[in-house]
MARKOL-73504 format. One record per atom (N, C-alpha, C): x negated, y negated, z negated. Coordinates in pm, whole numbers, padded with zeros to 5 digits, always signed. Layout:
# MARKOL-73504
XYZ
...
END
This chain:
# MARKOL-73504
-07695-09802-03184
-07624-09851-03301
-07570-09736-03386
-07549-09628-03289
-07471-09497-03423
-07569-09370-03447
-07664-09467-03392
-07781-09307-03396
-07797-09253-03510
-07930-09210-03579
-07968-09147-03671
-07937-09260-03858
-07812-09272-03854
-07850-09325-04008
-07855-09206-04119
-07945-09199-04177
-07969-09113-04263
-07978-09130-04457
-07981-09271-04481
-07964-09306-04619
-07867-09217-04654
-07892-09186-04751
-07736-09146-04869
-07690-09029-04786
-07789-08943-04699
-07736-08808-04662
-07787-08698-04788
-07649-08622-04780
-07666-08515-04902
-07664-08395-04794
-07778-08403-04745
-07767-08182-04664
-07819-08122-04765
-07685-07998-04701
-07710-07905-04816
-07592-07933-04907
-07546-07975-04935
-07441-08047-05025
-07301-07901-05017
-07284-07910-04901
-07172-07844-04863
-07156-07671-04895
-07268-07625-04870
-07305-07485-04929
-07331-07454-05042
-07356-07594-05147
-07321-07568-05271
-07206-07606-05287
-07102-07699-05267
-06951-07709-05279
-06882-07570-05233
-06940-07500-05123
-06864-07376-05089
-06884-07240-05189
-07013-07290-05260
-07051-07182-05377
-06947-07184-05487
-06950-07309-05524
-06880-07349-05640
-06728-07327-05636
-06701-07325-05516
-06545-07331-05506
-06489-07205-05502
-06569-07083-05439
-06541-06905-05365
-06572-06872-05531
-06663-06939-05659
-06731-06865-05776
-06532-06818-05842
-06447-06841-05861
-06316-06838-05940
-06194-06787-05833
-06244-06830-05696
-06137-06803-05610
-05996-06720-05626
-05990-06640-05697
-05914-06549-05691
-05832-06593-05801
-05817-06704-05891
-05733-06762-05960
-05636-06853-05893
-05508-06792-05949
-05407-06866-05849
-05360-06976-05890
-05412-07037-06004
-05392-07186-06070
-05496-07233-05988
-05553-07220-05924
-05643-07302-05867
-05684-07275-05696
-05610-07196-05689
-05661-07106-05490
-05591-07245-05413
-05500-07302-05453
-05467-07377-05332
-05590-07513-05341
-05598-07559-05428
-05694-07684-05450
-05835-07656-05408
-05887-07518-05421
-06007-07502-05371
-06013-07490-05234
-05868-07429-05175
-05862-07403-05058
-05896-07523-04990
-05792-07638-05016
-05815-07787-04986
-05948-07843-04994
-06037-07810-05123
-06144-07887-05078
-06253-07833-05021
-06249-07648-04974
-06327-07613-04868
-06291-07702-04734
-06168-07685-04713
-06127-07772-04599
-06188-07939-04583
-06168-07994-04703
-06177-08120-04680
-06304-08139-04675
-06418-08090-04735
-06560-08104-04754
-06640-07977-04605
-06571-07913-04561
-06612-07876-04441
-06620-08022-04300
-06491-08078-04339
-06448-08211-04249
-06537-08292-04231
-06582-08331-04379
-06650-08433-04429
-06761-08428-04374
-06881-08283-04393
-06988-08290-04328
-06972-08250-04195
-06861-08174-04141
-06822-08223-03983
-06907-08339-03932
-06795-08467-03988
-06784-08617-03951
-06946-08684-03966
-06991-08629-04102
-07092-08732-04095
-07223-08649-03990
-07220-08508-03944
-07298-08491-03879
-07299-08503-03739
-07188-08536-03674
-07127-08594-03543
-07171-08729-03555
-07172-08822-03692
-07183-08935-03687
-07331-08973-03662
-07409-08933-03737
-07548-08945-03706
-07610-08841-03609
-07508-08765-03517
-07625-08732-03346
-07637-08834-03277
-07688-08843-03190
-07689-08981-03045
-07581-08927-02981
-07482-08997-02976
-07383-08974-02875
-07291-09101-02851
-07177-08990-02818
-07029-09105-02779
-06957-09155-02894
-06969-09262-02885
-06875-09305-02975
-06713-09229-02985
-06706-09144-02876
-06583-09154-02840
-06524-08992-02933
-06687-08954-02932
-06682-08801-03013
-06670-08820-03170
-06712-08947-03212
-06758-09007-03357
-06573-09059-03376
-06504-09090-03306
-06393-09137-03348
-06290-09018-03329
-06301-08960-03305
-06213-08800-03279
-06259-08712-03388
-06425-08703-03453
-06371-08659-03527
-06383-08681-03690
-06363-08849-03654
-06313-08923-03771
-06160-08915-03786
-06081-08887-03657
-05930-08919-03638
-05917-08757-03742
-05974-08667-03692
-05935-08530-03786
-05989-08513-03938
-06081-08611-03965
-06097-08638-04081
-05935-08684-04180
-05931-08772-04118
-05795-08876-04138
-05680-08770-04153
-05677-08711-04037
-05556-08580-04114
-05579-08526-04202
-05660-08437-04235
-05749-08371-04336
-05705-08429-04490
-05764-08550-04486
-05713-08636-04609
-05554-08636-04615
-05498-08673-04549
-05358-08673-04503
-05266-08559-04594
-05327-08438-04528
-05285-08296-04575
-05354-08240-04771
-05453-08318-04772
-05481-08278-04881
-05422-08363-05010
-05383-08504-04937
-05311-08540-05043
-05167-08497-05066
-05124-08441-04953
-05005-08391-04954
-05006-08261-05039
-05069-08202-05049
-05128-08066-05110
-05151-08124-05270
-05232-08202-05298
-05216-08312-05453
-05070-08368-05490
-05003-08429-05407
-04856-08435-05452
-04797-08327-05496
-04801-08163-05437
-04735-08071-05528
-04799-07995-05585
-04897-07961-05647
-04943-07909-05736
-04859-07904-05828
-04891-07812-05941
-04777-07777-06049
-04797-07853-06157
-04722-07942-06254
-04705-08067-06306
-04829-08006-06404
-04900-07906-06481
-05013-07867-06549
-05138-07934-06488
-05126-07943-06343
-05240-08051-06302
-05208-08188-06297
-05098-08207-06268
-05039-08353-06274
-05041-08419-06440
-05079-08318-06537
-05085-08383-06682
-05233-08421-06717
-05344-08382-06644
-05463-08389-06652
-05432-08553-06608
-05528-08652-06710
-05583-08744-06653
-05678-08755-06559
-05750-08651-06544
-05895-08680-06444
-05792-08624-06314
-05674-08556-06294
-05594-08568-06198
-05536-08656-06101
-05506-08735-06218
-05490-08901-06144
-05568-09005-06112
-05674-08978-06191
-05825-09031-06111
-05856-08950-05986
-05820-08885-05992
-05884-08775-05820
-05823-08865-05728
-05652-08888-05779
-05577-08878-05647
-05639-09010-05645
-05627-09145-05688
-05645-09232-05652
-05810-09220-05589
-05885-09163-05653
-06031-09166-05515
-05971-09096-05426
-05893-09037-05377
-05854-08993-05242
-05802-09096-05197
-05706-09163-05222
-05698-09272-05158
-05789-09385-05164
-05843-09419-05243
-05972-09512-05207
-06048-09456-05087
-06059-09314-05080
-06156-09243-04947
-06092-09289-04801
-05947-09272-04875
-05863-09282-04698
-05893-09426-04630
-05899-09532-04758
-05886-09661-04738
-06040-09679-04664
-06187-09628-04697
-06283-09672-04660
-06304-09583-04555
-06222-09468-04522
-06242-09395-04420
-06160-09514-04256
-06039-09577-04332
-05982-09656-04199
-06087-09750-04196
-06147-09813-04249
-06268-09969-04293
-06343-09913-04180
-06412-09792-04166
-06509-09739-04090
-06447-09742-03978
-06347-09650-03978
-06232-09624-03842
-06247-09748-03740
-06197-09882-03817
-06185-10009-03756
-06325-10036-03722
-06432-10040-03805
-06547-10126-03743
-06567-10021-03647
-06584-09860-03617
-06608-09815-03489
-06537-09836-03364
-06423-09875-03413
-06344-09883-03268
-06379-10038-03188
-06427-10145-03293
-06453-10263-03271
-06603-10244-03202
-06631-10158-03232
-06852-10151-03241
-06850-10293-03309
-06862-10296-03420
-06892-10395-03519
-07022-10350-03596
-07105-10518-03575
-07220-10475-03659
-07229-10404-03817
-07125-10432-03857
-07057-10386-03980
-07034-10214-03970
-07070-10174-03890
-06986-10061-03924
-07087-09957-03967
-07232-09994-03971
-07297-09886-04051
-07300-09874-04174
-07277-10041-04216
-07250-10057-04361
-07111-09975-04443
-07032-10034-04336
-06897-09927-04325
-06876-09770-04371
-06992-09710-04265
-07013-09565-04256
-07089-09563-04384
-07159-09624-04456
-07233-09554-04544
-07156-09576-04691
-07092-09669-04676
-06962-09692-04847
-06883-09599-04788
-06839-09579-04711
-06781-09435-04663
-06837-09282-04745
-06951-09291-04685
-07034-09182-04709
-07043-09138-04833
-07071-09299-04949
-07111-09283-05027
-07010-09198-05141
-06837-09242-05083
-06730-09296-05152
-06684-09094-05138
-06707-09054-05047
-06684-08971-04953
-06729-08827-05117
-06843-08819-05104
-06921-08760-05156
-06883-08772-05334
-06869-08862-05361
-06841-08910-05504
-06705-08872-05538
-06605-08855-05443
-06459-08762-05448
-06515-08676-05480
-06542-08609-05401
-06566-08444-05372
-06631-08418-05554
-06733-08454-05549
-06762-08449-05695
-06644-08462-05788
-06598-08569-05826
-06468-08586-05888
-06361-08440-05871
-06390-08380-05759
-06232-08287-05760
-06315-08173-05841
-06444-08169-05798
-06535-08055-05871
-06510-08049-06002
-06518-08216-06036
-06489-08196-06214
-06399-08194-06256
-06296-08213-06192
-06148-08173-06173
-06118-08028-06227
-06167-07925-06099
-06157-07804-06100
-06194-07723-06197
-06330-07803-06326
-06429-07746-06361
-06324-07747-06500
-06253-07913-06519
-06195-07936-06656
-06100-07809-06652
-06011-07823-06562
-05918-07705-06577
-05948-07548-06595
-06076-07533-06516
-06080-07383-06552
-06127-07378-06744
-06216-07468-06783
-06253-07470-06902
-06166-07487-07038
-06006-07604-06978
-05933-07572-07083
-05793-07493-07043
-05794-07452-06938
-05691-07351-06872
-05520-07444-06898
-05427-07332-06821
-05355-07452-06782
-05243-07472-06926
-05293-07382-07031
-05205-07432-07167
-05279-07490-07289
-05391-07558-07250
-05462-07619-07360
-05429-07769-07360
-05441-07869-07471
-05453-07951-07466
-05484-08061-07350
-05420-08157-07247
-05458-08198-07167
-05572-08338-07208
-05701-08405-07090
-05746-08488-07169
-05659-08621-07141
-05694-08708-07203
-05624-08818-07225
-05667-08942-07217
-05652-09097-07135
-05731-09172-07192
-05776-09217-07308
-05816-09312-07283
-05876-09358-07493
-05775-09450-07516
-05724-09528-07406
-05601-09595-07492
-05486-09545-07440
-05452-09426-07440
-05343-09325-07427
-05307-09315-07584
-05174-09356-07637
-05156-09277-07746
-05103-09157-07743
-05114-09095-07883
-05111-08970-07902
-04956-08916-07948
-04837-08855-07872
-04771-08844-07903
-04745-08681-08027
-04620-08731-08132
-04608-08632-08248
-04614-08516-08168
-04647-08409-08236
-04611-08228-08195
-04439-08246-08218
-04423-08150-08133
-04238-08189-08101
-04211-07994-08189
-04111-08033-08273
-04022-07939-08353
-03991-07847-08288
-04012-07720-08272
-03953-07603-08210
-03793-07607-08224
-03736-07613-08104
-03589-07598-08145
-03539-07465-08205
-03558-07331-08288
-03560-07254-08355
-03539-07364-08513
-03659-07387-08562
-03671-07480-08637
-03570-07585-08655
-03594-07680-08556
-03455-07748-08550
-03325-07726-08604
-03291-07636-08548
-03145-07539-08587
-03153-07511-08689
-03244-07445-08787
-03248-07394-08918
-03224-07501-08993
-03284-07662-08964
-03281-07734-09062
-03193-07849-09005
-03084-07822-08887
-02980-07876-08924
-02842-07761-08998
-02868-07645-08946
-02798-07581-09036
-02793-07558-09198
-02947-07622-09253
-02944-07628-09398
-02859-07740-09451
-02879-07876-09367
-02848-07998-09417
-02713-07998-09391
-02638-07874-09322
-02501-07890-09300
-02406-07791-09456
-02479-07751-09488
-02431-07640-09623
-02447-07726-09698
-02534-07820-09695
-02531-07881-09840
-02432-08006-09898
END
């Protein structure tokens, strides 16, 4: 039942995520987040290559359980980031596919511990959901290095657009005019 499923395997995947992530490394607006998703995408193909050997179930749930931390720690690592990533919209799309991941990562969790016929179906919206983050943080990483962390953030489409706010320099000058007069 947990043998070889192989649909929707991306090998190879991971050594280009590790390319992409070491290419900027040395930027410190971004060293902790890459750090995180070497970690988390090392996990990832961990899990799914434990998942598809012939073995114990018992090895497939151990190291799904360290998956589960993994996520754990990286969203914890997304909670403090410095509010320049927290203004990015595609920021708050990340976090929530991290938690969508955690959610289909327990879905799986449960049908393995059950051995439920369900659970390859499980493992593979997993897989799929899994992979489609990781992408997401990529384009994450990619928006920010491209508009750096004092450009314009993006925005939804029905986000309105708030006024440019008055330099308080300015300010002062033109309540000090309107006070002479």
């Amino acid at each position: 039942m947990l043998g070889g499923l192989h649909t929707g395997s991306l090998y190879g995947l991971e050594q280009r995520i590790t390319r992409f992530l070491w290419q900027d490394a040395h930027n410190p607006d971004t060293r902790a987040l890459r750090a995180g998703l070497l970690a988390l995408s090392a996990q990832l193909e961990r899990t799914t290559q434990v998942r598809r050997e012939p073995g114990a179930v018992g090895a497939i749930t151990r190291q799904a359980m360290q998956l589960a931390q993994q996520l754990r720690q990286h969203q914890l690592l997304l909670t403090g980031m410095a509010s320049a990533w927290h203004d990015l919209y595609e920021f708050g799309a990340y976090q929530q596919a991290v938690t969508a991941l955690r959610a289909a990562l327990q879905r799986w969790r449960d049908a393995l511990d059950r051995l439920e016929e369900a659970e390859q179906q499980c493992f593979a919206d997993f897989e799929r959901l899994a992979w489609r983050t990781l992408g997401e943080a990529l384009l994450l990483l990619d928006l920010y290095q491209q508009h750096g962390a004092g450009a314009p953030r993006s925005l939804p489409l029905s986000a309105p657009m708030r006024p440019a706010r008055v330099p308080l320099l300015a300010r002062l000058r033109a309540w000090l005019v309107r006070g002479r007069l």
